[in-house]
N, C-alpha and C positions, 0 to 999 in steps of 0.2 A: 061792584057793578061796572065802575069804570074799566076795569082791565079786559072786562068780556069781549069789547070791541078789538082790542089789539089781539086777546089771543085768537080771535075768530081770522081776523087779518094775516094773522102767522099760521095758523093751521092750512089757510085757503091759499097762501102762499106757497107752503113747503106741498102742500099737495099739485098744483098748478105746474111746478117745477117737476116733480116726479111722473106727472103724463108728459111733458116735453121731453121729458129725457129716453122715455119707453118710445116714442112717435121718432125720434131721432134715430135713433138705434135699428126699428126695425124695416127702415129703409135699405138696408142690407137686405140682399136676395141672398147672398152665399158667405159664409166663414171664410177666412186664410186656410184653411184644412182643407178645401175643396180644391185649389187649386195644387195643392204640394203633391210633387211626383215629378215622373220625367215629360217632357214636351220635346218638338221637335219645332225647328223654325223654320219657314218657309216661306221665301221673298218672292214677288210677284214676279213671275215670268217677263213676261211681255216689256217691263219699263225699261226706260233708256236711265231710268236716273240711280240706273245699280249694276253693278259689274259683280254681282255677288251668284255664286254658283254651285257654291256647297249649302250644308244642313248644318247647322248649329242643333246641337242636344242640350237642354237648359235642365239639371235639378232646380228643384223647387222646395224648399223644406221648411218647416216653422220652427222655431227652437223656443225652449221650453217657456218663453212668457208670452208663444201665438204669435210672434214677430215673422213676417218671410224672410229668407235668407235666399240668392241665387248662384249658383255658379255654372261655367260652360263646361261639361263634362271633355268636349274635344277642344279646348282652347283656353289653359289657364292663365293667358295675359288679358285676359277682359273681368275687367273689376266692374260689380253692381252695386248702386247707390241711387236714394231716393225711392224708397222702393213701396209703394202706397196699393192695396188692394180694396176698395170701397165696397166689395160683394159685389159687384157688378163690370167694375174695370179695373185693370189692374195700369200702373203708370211704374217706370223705372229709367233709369239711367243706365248705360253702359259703355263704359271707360277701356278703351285697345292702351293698354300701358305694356307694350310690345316694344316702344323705347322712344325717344320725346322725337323724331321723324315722322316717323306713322302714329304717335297718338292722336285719337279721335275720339268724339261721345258721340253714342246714338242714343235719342229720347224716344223710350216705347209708347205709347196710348196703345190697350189691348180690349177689347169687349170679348168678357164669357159671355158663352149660348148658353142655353136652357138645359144641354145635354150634359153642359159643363166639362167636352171634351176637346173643344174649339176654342182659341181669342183668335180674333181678329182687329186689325185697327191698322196703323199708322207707323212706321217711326222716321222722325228728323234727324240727320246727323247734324255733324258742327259743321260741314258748309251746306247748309240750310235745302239739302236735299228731301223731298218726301218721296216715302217708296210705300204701300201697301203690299201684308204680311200677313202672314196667320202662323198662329205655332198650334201643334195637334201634340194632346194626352196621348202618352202611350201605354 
C-alpha cells in the first residue's frame, strides 16, 4: 500500500511530460518539407543600405534525417550555416567566402505566409546594415 503513492506520482509524471511535449511540438504551423524547393530573393528596392541589384536563386532541400540544407544555385562562394526553421520562420547565416577581402555574413530572419509561397523579414550583414527582403517559391 505504501508504493501506491509513488507509483501514482510516477505515472502522473511521465504522463504530465508527454502532454508538454505534444503542446511543444505542435506549435509548428509547417514542416522543413514545406519550404524545400527553389525560391528567389528579392532586396527591397527603395533602401540606401544595399547596393544589391541582382536575384539570388536559393535551393532549399532536407536530407534524409529532415535536416535543411541551402545552397545559391547562381553563386557558389556563399556558404549557409545555422540554419533553423521553427514552422513559421526560418533564420540562417550566409558566408561570401569569395576570398578573405570581400568575405562577409548576412543573418536572414524570414516569416512564411500562410500560402507558404512567400518569406519575408530582415537580413543583417557584418557591418550591421538592415535591409528588408522577401524570397518567392518558384
Amino acid at each position: 500500500m505504501k508504493k501506491l503513492p509513488l507509483l501514482l506520482f510516477i505515472v502522473l509524471l511521465i504522463a504530465a511530460c508527454n502532454v508538454q511535449k505534444r503542446t511543444h511540438s505542435s506549435k509548428h504551423s509547417f514542416s522543413n518539407e514545406v519550404i524545400a524547393g527553389i525560391w528567389t530573393e528579392h532586396w527591397e528596392a527603395d533602401s540606401s543600405e544595399t547596393d544589391v541589384t541582382y536575384v539570388d536563386t536559393i535551393r532549399i532541400v532536407t536530407d534524409k534525417r529532415g535536416e535543411l540544407n541551402l545552397n545559391c544555385i547562381n553563386n557558389s562562394n556563399y556558404k549557409y550555416s545555422n540554419i533553423n526553421f521553427d514552422g513559421e520562420e526560418l533564420r540562417f547565416t550566409m558566408e561570401n567566402t569569395s576570398g578573405t577581402e570581400d568575405r562577409f555574413f548576412v543573418y536572414y530572419t524570414l516569416r512564411l505566409d500562410k500560402g507558404k509561397t512567400l518569406m519575408q523579414g530582415e537580413i543583417v550583414n557584418s557591418l550591421d546594415s538592415r535591409v528588408l527582403i522577401k524570397m518567392i517559391k518558384l
